[in-house]
C-alpha positions as CSV (number, residue, x, y, z in Angstrom):
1,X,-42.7,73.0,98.8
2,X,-40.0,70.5,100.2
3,X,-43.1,68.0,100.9
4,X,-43.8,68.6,97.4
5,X,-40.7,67.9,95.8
6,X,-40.6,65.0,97.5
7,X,-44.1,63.5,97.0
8,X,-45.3,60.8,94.7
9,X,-47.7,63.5,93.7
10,X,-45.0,66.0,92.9
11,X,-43.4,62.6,90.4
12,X,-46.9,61.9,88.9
13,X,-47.6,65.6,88.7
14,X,-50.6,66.1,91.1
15,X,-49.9,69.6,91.2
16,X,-48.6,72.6,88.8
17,X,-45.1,72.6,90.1
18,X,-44.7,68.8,90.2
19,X,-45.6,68.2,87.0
20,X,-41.6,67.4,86.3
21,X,-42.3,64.7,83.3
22,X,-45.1,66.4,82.0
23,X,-43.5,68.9,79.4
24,X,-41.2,66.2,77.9
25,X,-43.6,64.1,77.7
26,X,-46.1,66.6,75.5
27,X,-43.4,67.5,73.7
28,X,-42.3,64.6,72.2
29,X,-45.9,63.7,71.6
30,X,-46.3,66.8,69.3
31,X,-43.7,65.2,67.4
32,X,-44.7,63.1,64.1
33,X,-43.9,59.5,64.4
34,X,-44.4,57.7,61.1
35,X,-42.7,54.5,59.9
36,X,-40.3,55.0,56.8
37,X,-39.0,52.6,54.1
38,X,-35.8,52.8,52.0
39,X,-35.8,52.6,48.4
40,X,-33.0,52.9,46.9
41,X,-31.4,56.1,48.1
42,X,-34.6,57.7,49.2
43,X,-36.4,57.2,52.3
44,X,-39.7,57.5,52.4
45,X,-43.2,57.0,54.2
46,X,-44.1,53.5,54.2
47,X,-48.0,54.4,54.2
48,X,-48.3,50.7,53.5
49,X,-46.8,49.1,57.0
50,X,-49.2,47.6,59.1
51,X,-47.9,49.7,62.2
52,X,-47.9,53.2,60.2
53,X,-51.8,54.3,60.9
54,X,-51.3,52.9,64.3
55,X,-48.2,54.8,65.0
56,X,-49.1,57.9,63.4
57,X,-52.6,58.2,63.9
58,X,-54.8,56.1,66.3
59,X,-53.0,52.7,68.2
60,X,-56.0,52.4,70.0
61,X,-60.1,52.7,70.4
62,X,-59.3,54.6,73.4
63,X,-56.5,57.0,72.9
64,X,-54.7,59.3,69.5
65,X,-51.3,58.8,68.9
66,X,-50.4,62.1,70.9
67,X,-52.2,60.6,74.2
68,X,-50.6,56.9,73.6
69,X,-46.8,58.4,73.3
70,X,-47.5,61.2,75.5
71,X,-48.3,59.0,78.2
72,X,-45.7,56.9,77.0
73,X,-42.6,58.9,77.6
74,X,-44.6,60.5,80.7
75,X,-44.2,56.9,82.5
76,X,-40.5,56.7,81.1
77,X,-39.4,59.6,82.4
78,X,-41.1,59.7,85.9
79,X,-41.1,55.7,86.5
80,X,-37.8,54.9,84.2
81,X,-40.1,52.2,82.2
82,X,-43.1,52.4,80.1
83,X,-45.3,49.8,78.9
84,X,-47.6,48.8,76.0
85,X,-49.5,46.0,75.4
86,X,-49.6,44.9,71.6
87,X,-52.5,43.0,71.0
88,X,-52.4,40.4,67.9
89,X,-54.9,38.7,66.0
90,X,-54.8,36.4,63.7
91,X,-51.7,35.5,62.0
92,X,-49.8,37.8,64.3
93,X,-51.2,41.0,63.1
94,X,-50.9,43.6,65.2
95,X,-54.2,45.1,66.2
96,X,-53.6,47.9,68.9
97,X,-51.2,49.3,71.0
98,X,-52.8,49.9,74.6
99,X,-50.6,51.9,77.4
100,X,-50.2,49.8,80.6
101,X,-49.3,51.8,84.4
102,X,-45.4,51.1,85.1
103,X,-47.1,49.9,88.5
104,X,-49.4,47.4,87.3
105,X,-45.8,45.2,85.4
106,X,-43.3,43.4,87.2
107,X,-40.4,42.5,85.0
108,X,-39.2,38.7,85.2
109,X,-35.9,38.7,84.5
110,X,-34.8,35.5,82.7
111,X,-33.1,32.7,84.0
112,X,-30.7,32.1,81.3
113,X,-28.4,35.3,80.3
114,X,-29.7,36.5,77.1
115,X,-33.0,35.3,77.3
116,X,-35.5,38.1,77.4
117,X,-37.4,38.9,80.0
118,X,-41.0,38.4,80.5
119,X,-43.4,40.4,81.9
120,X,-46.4,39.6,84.8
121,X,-49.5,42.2,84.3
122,X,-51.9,42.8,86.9
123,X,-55.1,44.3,86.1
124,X,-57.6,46.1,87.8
125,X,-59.3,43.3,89.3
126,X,-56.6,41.8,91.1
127,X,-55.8,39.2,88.3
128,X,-52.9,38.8,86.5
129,X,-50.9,37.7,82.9
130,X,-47.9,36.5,82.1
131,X,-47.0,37.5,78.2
132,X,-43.8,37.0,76.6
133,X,-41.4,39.5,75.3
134,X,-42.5,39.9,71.9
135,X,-46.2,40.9,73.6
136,X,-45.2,44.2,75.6
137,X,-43.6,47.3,74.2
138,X,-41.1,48.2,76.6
139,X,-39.7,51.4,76.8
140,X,-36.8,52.6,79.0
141,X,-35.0,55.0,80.9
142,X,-31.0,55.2,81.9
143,X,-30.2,51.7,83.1
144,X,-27.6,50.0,85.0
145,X,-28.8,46.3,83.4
146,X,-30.7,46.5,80.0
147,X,-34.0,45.5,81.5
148,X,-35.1,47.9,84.0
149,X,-35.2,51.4,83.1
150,X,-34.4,53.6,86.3
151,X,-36.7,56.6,87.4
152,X,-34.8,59.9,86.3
153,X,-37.1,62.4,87.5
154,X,-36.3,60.9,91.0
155,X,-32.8,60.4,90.7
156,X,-32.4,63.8,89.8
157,X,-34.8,65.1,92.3
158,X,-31.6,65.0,94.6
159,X,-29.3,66.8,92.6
160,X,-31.9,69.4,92.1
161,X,-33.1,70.2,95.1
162,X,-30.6,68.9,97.9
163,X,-32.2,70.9,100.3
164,X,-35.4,69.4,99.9
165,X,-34.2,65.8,101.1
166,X,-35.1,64.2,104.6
167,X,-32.1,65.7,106.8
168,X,-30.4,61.7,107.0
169,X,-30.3,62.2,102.9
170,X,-28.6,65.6,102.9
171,X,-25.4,65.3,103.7
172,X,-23.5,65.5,100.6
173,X,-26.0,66.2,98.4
174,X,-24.9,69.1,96.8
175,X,-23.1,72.1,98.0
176,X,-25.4,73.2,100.7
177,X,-22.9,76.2,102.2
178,X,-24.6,79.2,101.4
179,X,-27.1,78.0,99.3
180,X,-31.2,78.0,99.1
181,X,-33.6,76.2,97.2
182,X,-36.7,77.6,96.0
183,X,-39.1,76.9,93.4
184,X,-39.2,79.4,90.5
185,X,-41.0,80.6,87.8
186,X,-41.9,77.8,85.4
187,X,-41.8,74.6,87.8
188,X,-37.7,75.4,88.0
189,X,-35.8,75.0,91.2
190,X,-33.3,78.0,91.7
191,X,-30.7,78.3,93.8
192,X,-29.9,81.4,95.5
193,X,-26.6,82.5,96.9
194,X,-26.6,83.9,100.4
């Protein structure tokens, strides 16, 4: 189980106790996510906005709402950023909202401070797009500079499960006298006192 802790597949959830995003991410998704509109001192569903079917219902040809944000907050919370391309038409409308892999985006950071960033895209094929700001949802984690979100699942894969790390990684991880990690019932690392 250390080598699974400590796996990409263990992040990505190749396997029933790696799976570490998984239940945050399906639990948010079974959340409702509809757009609301003030009017006067209520608040209500604005059924009207051009984003609220999207949001609520289908962003996509290829994916439900549930699959687009469950994905969604699965790459946030295992990759610290998640992506989604919004594809316009004419007159700026938005169209869809289509998931893109963390690992396909590299983040341009701007040269001027303030500026947002832009993002390169690399598809499948080997090709790749620049798009602006304003054409990528970006979605992040904790971070230590506004534009990069960092990977939370693997920053707290150390405080979790100290003994797990490659020896040169251990020292001070944790309080490691009399102490064993295991995994547990439920995916959750217990530690047991000697």
């Amino acid at each position: 189980w250390r080598e699974l802790l400590n796996s990409d597949a263990a992040i990505y959830g190749g396997s029933n106790h790696g799976n570490l995003g998984g239940v945050l991410a399906e639990d948010v998704a079974k959340l409702p996510l509809k757009v609301f509109q003030e009017d006067g001192r209520n608040i209500l569903p604005a059924k009207d906005h051009p984003l609220y079917d999207k949001l609520h219902r289908k962003p996509n040809d290829l994916s439900s709402s549930f699959e687009f944000r469950e994905t969604l907050v699965m790459h946030v919370a295992l990759t610290g950023n998640g992506f989604a391309f919004i594809n316009r038409g004419t007159g700026g409308k938005i169209l869809e909202l289509i998931n893109v892999e963390p690992g396909a985006v590299t983040i341009m950071r701007a040269d001027i401070l303030g500026e947002p960033p832009r993002y390169l895209v690399r598809g499948r094929n080997g090709g790749s797009l620049e798009f602006p700001a304003e054409s990528i949802l970006h979605i992040k984690g904790p971070s230590l500079d506004g534009i990069e979100g960092l990977a939370a699942v693997k920053l707290a894969r150390e405080a979790i499960a100290p003994d797990c790390l490659p020896p040169k990684r251990r020292q001070g991880a944790g309080n490691q006298i009399g102490a064993r990690w295991e995994i547990g019932p439920a995916n959750v690392v217990i530690e047991r006192r000697l």
